[in-house]
C-alpha positions in Angstrom: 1.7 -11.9 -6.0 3.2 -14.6 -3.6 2.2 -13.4 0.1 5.7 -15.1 1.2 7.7 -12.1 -0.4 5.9 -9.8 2.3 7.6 -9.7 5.6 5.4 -9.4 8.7 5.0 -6.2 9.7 6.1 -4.5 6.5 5.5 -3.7 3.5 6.2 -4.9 -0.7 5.7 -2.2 -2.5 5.0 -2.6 -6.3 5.7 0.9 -8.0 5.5 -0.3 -11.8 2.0 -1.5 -10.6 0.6 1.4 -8.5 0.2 -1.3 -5.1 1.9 -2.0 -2.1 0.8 -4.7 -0.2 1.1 -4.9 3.8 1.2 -7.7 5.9 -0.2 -6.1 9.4 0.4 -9.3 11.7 0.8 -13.2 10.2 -1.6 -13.8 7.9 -3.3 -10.2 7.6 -2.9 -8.6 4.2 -4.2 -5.5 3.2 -3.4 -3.9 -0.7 -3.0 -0.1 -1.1 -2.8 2.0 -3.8 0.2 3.9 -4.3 -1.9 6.8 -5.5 -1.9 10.2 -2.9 -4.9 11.2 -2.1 -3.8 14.9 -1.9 -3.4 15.4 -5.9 -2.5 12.1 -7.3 1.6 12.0 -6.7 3.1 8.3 -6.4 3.9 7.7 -2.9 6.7 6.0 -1.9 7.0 3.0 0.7 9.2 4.4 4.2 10.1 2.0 7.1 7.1 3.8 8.9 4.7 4.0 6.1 4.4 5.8 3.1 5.1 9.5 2.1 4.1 11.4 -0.8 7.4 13.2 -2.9 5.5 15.8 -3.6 3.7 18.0 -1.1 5.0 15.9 2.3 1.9 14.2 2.9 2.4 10.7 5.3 0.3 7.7 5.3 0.6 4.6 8.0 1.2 1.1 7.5 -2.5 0.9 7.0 -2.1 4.0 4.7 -3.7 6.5 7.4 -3.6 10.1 6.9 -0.6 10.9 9.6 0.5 14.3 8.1 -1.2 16.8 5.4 -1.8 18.2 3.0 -3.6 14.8 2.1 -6.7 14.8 4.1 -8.1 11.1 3.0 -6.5 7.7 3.7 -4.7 5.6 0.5 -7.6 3.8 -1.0 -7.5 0.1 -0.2 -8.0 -2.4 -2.8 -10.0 -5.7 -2.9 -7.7 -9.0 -2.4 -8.3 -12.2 -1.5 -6.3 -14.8 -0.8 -5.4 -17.9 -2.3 -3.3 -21.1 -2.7 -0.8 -18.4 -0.7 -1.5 -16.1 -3.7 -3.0 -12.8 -3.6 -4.9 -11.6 -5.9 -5.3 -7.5 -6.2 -8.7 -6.8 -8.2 -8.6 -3.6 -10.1 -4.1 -3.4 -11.0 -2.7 -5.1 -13.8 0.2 -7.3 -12.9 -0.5 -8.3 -9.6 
């Protein structure tokens, strides 16, 4: 995916693919899986975050635990970066 079609600050959030993608400050990417850690619901990208449509539970830009039931962070995935391309290791697609 082309790190130019993630604003600063925010979030792209690929739902077909399971992955969001954060840029935390210029430069700084950080891949997500959509997957909550509570009992496997697809969350959903918020201005704040990301909240799970099933039980409640919140995550953080950096996909933190900020309300239950989850009790474990969004697992991050393995990226790296190149050509202004990031590749997500593990998700078909991206």
């Amino acid at each position: 995916m082309l790190t130019a079609d993630v604003p600063v600050k925010g979030a792209l959030a690929l739902p077909e693919d399971g992955v969001a993608v954060v840029q935390l400050e210029e430069g700084v990417f950080e891949a997500l899986d959509l997957t909550c850690t509570h009992l496997g619901c697809r969350v959903r990208a918020t201005e704040n975050g990301f909240t799970c449509p099933c039980h409640g539970s919140r995550f953080g830009p950096r996909g933190q635990v900020l309300t239950g039931p989850a009790a474990a962070p969004l697992h991050r995935l393995a990226s790296r970066l190149e050509d202004g391309v990031l590749h997500i290791a593990g998700k078909a697609g991206t």
